[in-house]
C-alpha positions in Angstrom: 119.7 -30.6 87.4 118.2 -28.4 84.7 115.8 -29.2 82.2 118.5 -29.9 79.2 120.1 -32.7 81.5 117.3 -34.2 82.4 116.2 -34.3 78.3 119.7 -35.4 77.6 119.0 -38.2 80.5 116.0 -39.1 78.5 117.2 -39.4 75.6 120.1 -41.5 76.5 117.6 -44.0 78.1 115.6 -44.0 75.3 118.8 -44.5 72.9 119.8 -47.7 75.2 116.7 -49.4 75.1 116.2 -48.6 71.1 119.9 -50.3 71.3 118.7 -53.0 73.3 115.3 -53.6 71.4 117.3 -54.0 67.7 119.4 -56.3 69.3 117.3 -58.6 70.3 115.5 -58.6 67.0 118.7 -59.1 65.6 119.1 -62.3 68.4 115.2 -63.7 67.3 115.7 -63.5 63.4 119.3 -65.4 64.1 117.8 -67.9 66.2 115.0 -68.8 63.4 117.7 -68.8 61.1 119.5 -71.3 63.0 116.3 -73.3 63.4 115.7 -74.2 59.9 119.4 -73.7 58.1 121.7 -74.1 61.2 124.3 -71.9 63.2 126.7 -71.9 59.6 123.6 -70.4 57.5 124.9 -67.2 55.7 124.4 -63.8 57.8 123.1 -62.5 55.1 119.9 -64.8 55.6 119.9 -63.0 59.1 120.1 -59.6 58.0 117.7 -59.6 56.0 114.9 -61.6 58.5 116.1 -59.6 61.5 115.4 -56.2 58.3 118.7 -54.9 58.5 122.3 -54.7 56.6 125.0 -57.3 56.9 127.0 -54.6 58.3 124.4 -54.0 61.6 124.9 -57.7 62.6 128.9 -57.2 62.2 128.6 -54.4 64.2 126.8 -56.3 66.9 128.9 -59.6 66.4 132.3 -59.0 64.8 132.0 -63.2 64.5 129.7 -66.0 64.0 130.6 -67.4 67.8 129.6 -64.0 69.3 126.5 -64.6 67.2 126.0 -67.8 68.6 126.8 -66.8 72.3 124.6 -64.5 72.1 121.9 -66.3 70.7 122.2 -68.8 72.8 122.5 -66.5 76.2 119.4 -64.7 74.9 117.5 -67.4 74.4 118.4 -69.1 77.8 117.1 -65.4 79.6 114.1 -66.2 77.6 113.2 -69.5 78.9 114.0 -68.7 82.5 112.1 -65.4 82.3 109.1 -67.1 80.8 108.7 -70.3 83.3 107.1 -67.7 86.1 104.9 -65.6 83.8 103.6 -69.2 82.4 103.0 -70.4 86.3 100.7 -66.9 86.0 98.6 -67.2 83.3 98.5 -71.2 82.2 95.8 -73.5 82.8 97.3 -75.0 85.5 101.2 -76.0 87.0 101.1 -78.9 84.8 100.1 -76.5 82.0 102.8 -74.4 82.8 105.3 -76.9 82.9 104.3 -78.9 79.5 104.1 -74.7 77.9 107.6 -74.1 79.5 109.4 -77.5 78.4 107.9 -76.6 74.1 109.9 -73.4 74.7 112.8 -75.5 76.0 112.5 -77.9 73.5 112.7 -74.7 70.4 115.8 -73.6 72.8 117.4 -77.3 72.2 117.0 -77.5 68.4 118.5 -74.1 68.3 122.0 -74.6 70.2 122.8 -77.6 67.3 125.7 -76.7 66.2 126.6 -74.4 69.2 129.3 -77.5 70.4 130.8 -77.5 66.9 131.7 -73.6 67.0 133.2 -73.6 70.3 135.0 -77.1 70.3 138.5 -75.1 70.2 137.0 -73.4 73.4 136.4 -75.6 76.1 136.5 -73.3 78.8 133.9 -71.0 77.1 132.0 -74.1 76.1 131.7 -75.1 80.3 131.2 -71.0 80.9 128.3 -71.4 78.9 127.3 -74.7 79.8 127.0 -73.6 83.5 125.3 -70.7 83.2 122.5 -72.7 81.1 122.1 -74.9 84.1 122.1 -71.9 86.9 119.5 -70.0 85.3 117.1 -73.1 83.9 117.3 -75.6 86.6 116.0 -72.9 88.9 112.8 -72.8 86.6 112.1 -76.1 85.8 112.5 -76.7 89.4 109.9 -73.7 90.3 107.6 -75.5 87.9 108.0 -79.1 89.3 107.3 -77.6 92.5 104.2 -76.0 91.7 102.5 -79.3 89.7 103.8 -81.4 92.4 101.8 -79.2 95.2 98.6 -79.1 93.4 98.7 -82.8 93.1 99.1 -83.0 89.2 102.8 -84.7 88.9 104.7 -87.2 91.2 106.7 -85.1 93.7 109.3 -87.4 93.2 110.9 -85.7 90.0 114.1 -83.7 89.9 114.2 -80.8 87.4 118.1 -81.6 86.1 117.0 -85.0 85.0 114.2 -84.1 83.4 115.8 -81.6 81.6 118.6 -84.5 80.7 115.3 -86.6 79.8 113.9 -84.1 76.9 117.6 -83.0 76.5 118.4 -86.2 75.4 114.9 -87.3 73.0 115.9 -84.0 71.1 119.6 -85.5 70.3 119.5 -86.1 66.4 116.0 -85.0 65.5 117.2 -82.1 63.6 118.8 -84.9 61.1 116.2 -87.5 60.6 112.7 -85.9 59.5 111.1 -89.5 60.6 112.0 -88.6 64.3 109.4 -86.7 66.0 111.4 -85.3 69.1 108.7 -83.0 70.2 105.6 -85.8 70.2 107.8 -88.2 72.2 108.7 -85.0 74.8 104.9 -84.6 74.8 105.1 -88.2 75.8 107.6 -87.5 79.1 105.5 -84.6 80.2 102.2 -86.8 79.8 103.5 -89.4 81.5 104.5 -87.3 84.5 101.4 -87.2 85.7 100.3 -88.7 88.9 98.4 -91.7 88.6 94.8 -91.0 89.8 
């Protein structure tokens, strides 16, 4: 290999993760998007968050379900990735766990909507559903295991229902401003504690 491949080599890495990196810029401002106007809020509110033209996310996304889909599959490698880096650098397992279910909790309130744009899909709606559960049950599972063997939550907990558990406090909260979803998950994750 001469020195002009190996450049070109270089540069084509480089390219790829530039590509990689303004996607998932792209990904983050439509997820905020979706968190305070919804998965039907105008691209052009995403464009310009994410600092880009309308015709960047089209590009990307030729339609508002590959938007979603991906917004949703990226945020799903997000929480799994982040449950063992929290185990490394919280307080503690229960720490880690109570950190790890806020970030699952922000994942929950931005998949509203997510049913809605793939109802005429249901086998891409159970694709997606099952790889939510193969990469996150893993990780809450990781972090059960890990409060449970240092003594600070019951050992008794599986990670599916508790994921059901906050799945289901966070049902409707984005449409009643009285409803406090995330205080009564804080609520759950308190209360797993073992009793001293």
């Amino acid at each position: 290999m001469n020195d002009s491949d190996e450049g070109t080599g270089r540069a084509a890495r480089s390219k790829r993760a530039d590509a990689r990196r303004n996607e998932e810029t792209l990904l983050d401002a439509a997820a905020a998007v979706f968190v305070t106007s919804g998965v039907e809020a105008p691209v052009r509110d995403i464009a310009a968050r994410a600092g880009v033209g309308m015709g960047t996310i089209y590009r990307h996304f030729p339609t508002r379900a590959d938007l979603i889909i991906a917004v949703y599959r990226h945020q799903v490698e997000a929480c799994a990735e982040a449950g063992p880096a929290l185990l490394e650098t919280a307080g503690s397992p229960h720490a880690a766990l109570g950190q790890w279910i806020d970030l699952f909790v922000d994942f929950l309130v931005t998949k509203h909507g997510l049913a809605a744009v793939l109802q005429s899909d249901d086998a891409g709606f159970d694709t997606l559903h099952a790889y939510f559960l193969d990469r996150l049950v893993p990780v809450c599972t990781q972090l059960l295991d890990a409060a449970a063997a240092s003594g600070e939550v019951r050992s008794d907990l599986e990670a599916y229902a508790l994921m059901r558990g906050v799945g289901n406090l966070c049902i409707g909260a984005d449409r009643d401003p009285r409803y406090d979803a995330r205080r009564l998950v804080g609520l759950l994750v308190a209360g797993l504690r073992r009793p001293q």
